[in-house]
C-alpha positions in Angstrom: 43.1 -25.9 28.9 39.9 -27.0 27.1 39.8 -30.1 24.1 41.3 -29.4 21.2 40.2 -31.4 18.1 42.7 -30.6 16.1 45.0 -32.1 18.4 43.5 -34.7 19.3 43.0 -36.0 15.7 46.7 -35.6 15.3 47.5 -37.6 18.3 45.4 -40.5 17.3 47.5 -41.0 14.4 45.4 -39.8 11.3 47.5 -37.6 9.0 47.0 -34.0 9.3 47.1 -33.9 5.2 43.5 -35.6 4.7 41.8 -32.7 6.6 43.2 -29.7 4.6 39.4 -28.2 5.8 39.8 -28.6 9.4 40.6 -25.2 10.0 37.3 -23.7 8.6 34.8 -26.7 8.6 34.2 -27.0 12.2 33.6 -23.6 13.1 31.5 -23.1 9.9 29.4 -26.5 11.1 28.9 -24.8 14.5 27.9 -21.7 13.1 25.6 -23.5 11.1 24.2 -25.2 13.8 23.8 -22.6 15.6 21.3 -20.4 13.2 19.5 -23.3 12.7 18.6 -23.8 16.6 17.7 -20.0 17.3 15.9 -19.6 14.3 12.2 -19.0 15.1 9.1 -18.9 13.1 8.4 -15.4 11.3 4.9 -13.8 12.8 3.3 -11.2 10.7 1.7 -8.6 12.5 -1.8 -8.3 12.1 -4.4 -10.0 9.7 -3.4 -10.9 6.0 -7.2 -10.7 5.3 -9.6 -8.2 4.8 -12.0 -8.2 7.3 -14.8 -6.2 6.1 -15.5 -7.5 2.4 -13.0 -4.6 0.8 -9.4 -5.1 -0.9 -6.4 -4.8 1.7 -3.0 -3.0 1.5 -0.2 -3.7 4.1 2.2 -1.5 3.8 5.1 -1.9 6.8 2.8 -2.9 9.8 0.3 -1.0 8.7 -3.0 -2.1 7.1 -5.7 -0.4 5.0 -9.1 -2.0 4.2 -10.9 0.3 1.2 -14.9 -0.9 1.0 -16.3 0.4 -1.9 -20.3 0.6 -1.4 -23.0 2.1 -2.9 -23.0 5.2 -1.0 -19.8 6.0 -0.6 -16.8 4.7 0.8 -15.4 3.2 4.0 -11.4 3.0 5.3 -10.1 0.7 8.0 -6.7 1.6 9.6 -4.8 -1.1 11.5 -1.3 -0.6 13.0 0.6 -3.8 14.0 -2.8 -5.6 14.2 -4.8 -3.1 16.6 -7.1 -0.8 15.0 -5.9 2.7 15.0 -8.8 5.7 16.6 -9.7 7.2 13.4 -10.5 10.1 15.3 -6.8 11.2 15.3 -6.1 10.8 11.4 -6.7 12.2 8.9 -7.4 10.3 5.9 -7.7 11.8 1.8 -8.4 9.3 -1.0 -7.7 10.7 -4.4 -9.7 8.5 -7.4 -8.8 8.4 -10.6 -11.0 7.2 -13.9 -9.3 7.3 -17.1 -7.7 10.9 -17.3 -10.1 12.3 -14.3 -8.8 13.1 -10.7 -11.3 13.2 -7.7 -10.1 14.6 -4.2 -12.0 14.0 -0.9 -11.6 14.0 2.9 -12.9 10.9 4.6 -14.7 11.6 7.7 -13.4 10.2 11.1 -15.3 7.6 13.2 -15.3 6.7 17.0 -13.6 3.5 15.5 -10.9 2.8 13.5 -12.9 3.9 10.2 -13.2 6.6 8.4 -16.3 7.7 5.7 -16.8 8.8 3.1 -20.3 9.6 2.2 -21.6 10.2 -1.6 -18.3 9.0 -3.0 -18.7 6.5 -6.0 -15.9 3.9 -7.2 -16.2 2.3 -10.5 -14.7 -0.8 -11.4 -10.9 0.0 -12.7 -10.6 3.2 -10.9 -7.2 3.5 -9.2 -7.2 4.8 -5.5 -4.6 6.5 -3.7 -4.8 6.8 0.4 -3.0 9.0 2.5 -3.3 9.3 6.5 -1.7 12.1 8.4 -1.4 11.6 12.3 -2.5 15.1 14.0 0.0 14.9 16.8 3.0 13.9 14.7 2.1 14.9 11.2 3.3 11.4 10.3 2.2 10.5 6.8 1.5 7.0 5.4 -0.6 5.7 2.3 -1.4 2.9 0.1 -2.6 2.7 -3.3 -5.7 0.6 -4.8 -7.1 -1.1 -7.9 -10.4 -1.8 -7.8 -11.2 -4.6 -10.3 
């Protein structure tokens, strides 16, 4: 037989009545103590930056750098941190100015970029990304303001 508190505060002569929480407190104190010793810091995956002078979306563990430049575009795919082979994705923007629509396929890079030459950007435009993986046909995207 183990040690029983609830016992042994009876035995020592304090009343029973002045704990009427003695049932629930202790195991709600352990419990407590418990979370409170496993609970470890929260990491995010990858950066919470943008790393090439564009505007970042994170959308699960996935990352999206857009670089607007004077000749075009450029899109920068993370997954959990490590860059993702453009090569294969995918990746369609679709801009929109006002009431206008504009549809283009970014070209693939030997890195985790994609291009898109002869594309221009204006300040307010909204952006909208979507990557399809070849193998999978696995779809993700992210959505931009560009201020």
């Amino acid at each position: 037989m183990g040690f029983n508190l609830l016992r042994a505060i009876t035995l020592s002569g304090v009343p029973a009545m002045k704990f009427p929480f003695r049932s629930k407190a202790l195991p709600m104190l352990f419990m407590g103590a418990t979370l409170l010793t496993f609970q470890g810091p929260a990491y995010a995956h990858g950066g919470g930056k943008a790393e090439h002078g564009g505007v970042l979306q994170m959308v699960g563990e996935t990352s999206f750098e857009l670089v607007v430049k004077t000749d075009g575009v450029e899109l920068y795919v993370e997954d959990e941190g490590e860059e993702t082979p453009s090569a294969g994705l995918t990746a369609k923007l679709t801009i929109i100015n006002g009431t206008t629509a504009t549809e283009a396929t970014l070209d693939s890079t030997d890195t985790n970029m994609f291009v898109g030459k002869g594309l221009k950007i204006v300040r307010g435009s909204k952006v909208a990304v979507l990557v399809t993986n070849k193998a999978t046909m696995a779809q993700t995207g992210a959505n931009f303001s560009i201020k």
